[in-house]
N, C-alpha and C positions, 0 to 999 in steps of 0.2 A: 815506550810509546803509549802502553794503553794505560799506565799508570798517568800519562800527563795530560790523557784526551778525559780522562776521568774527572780529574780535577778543574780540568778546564771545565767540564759539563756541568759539575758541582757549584764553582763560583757563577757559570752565567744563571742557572737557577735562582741560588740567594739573590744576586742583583736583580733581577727578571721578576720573582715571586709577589703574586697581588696579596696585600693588606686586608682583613676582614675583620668582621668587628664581635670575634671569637673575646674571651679572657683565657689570662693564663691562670695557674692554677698548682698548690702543691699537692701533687697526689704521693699514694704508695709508690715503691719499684718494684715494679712487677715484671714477674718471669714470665715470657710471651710464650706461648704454644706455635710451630711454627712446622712446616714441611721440608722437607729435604730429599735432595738424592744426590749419591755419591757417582758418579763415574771414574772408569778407567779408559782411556785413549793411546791406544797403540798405531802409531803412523796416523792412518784414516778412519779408522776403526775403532767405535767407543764401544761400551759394554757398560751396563749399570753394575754396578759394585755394590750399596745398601741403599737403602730408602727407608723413609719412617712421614706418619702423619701427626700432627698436633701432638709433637713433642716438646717439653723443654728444654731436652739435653742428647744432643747425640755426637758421639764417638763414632768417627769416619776416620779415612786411611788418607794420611796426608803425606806431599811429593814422593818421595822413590818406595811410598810401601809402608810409611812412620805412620801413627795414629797422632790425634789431634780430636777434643770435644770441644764443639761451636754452644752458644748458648744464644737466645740475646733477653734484655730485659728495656725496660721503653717507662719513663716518668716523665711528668709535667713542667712547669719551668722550676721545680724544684721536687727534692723526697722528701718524706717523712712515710718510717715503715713500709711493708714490705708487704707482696699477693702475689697472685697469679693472672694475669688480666682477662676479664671472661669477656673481651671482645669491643670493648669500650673503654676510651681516657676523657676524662673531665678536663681539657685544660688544651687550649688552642697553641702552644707552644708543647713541643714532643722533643726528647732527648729518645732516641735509639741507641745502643751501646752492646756490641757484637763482642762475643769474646770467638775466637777463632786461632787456631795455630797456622793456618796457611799466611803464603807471602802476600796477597796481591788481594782485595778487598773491590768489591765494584758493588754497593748500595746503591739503591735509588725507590722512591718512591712517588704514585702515581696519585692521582685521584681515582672517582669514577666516571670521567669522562674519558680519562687517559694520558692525560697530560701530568705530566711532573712535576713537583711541588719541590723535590729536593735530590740531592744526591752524593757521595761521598766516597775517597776510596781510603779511607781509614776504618778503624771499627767505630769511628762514631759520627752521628749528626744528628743536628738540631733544625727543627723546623719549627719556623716561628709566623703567627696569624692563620691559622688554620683553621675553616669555617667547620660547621659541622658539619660532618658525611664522612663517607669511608673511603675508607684509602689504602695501596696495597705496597705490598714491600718486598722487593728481592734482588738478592747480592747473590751474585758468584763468587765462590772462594778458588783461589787459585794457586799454583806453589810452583817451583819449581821443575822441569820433568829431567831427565835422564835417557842414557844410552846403552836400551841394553845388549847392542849390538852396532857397530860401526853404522849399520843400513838403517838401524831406526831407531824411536824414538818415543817415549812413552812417558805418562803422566796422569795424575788424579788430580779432580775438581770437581767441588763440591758445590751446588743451585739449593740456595733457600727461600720460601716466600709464607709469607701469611699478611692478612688483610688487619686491619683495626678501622675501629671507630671514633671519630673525635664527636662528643655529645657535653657539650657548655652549657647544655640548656636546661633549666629546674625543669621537672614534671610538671603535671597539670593536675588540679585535681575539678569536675565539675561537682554538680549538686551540693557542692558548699560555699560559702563567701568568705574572702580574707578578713571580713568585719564582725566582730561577735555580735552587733547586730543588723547584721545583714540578710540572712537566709531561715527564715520561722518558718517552721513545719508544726502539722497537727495529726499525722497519720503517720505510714507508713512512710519510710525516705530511703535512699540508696544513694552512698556516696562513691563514684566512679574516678582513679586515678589513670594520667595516661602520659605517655614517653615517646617520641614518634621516633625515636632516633634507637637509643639501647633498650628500650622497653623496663617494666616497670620491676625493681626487687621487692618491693618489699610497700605496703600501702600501711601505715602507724593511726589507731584512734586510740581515743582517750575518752569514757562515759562520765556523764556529769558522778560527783562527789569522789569521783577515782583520783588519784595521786599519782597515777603512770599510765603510759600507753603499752596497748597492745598491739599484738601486728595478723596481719595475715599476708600471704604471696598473693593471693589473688588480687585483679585489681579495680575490684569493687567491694563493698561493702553494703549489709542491707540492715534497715534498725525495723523491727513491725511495728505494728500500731500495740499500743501497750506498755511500749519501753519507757524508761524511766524519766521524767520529764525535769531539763534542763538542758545545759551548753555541753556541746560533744564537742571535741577537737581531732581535727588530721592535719596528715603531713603525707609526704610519699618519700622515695628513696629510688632515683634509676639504677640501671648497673654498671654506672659508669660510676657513679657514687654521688651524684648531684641529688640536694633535697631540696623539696618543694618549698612556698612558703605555708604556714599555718591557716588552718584554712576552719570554720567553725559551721553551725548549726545548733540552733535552739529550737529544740522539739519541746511541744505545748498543746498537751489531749482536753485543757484544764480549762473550762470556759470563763470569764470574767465574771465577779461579783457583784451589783449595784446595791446602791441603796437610794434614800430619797429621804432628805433632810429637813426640818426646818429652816428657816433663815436664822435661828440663834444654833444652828448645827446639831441638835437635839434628832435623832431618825424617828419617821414616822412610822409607826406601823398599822395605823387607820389608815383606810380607804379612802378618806375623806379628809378636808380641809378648809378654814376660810382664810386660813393665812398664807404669806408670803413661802415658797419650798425651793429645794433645789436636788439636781441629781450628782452622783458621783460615783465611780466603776474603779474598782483595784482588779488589778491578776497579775499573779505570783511569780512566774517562769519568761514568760514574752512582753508583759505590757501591756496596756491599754493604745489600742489605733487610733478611734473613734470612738464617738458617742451619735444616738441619734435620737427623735422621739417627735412623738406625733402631738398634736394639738388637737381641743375640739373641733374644729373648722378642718382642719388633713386630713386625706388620708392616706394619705402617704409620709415616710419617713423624710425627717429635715434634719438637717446637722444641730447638734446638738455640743456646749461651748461646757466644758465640765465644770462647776459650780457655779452658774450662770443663773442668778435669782429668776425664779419667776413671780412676780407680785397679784399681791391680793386682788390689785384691780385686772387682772389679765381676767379674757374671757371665762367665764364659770362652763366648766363640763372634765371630760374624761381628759388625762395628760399619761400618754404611756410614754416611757423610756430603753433603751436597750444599750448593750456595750458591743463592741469586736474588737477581741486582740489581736498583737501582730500577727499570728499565725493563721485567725481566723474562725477563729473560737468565737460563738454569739454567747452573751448572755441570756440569762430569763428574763422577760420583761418584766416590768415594774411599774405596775399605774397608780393613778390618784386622783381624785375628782374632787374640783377647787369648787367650794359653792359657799357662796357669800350671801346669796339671800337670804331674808329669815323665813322660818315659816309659817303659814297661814292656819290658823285655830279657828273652825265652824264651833259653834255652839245648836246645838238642838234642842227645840223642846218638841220631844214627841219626832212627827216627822218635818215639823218645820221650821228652817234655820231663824235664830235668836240673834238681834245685835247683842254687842258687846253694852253692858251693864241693863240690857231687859229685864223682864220677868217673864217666868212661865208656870203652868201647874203640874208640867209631866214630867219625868224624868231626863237624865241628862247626859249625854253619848260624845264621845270625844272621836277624830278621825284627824290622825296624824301621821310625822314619817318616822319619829326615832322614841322621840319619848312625849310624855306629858304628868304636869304635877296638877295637885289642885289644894286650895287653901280651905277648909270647910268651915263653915260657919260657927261662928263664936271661938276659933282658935286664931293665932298670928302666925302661921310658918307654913309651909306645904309640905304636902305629902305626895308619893309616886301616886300616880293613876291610872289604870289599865283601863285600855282603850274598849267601851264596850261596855260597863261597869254599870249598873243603874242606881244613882242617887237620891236618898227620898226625905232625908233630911229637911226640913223647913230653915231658909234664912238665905243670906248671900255666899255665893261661893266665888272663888278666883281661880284661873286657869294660867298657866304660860305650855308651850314646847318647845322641843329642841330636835334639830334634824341630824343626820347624822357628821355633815362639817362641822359642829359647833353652834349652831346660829340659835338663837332664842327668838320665840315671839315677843312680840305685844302681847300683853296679859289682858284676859279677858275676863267681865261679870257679871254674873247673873245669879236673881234672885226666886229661891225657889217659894213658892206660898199656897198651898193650898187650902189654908182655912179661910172659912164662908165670910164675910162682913157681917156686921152687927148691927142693929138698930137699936136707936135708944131717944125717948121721948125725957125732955123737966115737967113736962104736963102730970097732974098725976091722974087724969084721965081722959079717954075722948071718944068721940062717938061721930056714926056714920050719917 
């Protein structure tokens, strides 16, 4: 009878059991750690006989007084190799498989609600769809009893139970993205792994230029500011044996480079310009995000288009530039001041300004912004001129400058004379 009310209980389970949207999975076969206790029952009267905790193996006293060792072990919807199960199975399909010398088997296991998911009176069952969470197990083994006297009646039977975990689900890992370019850092970073169900074995990284990972049990990880800058990689591992997926970070202490080009792509390294420029920004580890830069007329930062000419005719004044990479690394700024005017050459004689091709009898003072030449009298070429310089020379002289974009005056002339006029009579004499 109780072997048929067993089996009855068994099948209406199977038929009964709700579907979940667990996978199955082939794990190791693992030997279950598991409680027990043996009794003895004489008429009405039991007595414990042995007991043991988170064992895998025990030898109890099976029907009239015989020994018999129970085991069990428990794999996924399939094996490959073999553990010990430290309290977690990956795999929403469970085989349980009781070895036992008693007659008479009564499995069943529960959830954590309390309700029954399965049940068996052989040494084996299968449960299949099994959400994650825990779930508990225990059979009574039973045998035979005997008469050790016309009046009574006596017997041993063995109660085993231990709990597991069904965990199908990858770890987690935060402070990282599945994208290698997804998560840029520029300091200090910690990358956190987490399991909510078996908790975490084991947390795997990998430093940029490495060819393997390393591991640690903890399940965080911290990189300081200074660490070697490039793509780190993780992964995790629960203890059910599920792995994470890959998970990255690119650390970048390294701020972007700029420069500021010509429009024939030539880089400039004057301050100054009358021609057409352009800006452009590298960096080495994370990328360039953005560009930005300000105009004469802003002053504030405006988006900035990377090799995006700016021409000769754009406003004349100050143009700074700057970079941010992904991580967020600012560049050094980078300015240049566009000036297309030419510029303006006074001429002096003395303290008072000369046009261009006068004359004067004092000397001669130049007041400019970057340079000035002058051509001296009775030669064809110019020569440098220091601003300041007094000239005493008799004849005509030529001037041009230059500013410091480039730009050239109008050349300028003037003629120096200080000897006296003459006077001169055909008469060969006269009188007053």
């Amino acid at each position: 009878c109780i072997a048929v009310l067993a089996l009855f209980t068994a099948l209406f389970a199977l038929f009964t059991a709700t579907p979940t949207n667990a996978s199955a999975a082939t794990t190791p076969r693992y030997a279950v750690p598991f409680d027990y206790t043996c009794y003895y029952q004489y008429n009405t009267s039991t007595t414990v006989n042995s007991s043991g905790n988170g064992t895998t193996s025990a030898t109890v006293t099976n029907s009239a007084g015989g020994s018999t060792t129970i085991s069990v072990a428990m794999y996924g919807s399939s094996s490959s190799g073999s553990g010990t199960l430290s309290g977690a199975i990956a795999s929403s399909t469970v085989n349980i498989v009781l070895t036992s010398g008693y007659k008479w088997h009564a499995m069943k296991v529960t959830n954590s609600s309390g309700a029954e998911v399965g049940s068996s009176s052989s040494t084996t069952l299968t449960l299949s769809g099994l959400s994650d969470g825990t779930y508990y197990f225990t059979s009574s083994e039973t045998g035979t009893g005997w008469n050790p006297n016309p009046r009574a009646y006596a017997r041993y039977y063995t109660n085993i139970s231990f709990s597991f975990k069904v965990d199908s689900t990858k770890p987690t890992i935060s402070g990282a993205s599945t994208s290698t370019t997804g998560k840029y850092v520029k300091g200090s970073f910690t990358v956190y792994a987490s399991d909510s169900m078996s908790g975490i074995k084991a947390l795997y990284y990998k430093t940029p230029n490495s060819s393997y990972y390393q591991s640690t049990t903890s399940t965080s990880k911290n990189f300081p500011s200074g660490s070697a800058n490039g793509l780190y990689s993780f992964y995790a591992v629960d203890n059910a044996g599920n792995q994470s997926s890959t998970y990255y970070v690119v650390y970048d202490s390294t701020a972007p480079t700029g420069v500021i080009r010509s429009s024939s792509g030539t880089t400039l390294t004057s301050q100054y310009t009358n021609s057409a420029f352009y800006y452009t920004a590298t960096d080495a580890s994370s990328g360039i995000s953005y560009l930005q830069y300000k105009t004469p007329s802003s002053s504030s930062w405006l988006t900035y288009t990377s090799g995006t000419n700016i021409p000769a005719t754009s406003a004349n004044g100050k143009y700074t530039f700057r970079a941010v990479d992904k991580a967020g690394n600012t560049s050094e700024e980078k300015s240049i001041y566009l000036d297309t005017t030419k510029p303006v050459g006074t001429l002096y004689g003395g303290p008072s300004t000369i046009a261009s091709g006068g004359s004067t009898n004092a000397s001669y003072s130049y007041s400019g912004i970057a340079n000035c030449y002058v051509k001296m009298p009775n030669t064809s070429y110019y020569t440098s001129y220091t601003s300041g310089s007094q000239l005493s020379e008799e004849g005509t002289y030529s001037f041009y400058c230059t500013d410091n974009a480039g730009n050239t005056s109008s050349s300028y002339t003037i003629t120096l004379d200080k000897s006296a006029p003459t006077l001169s009579t055909s008469i060969g004499s006269f009188y007053e």
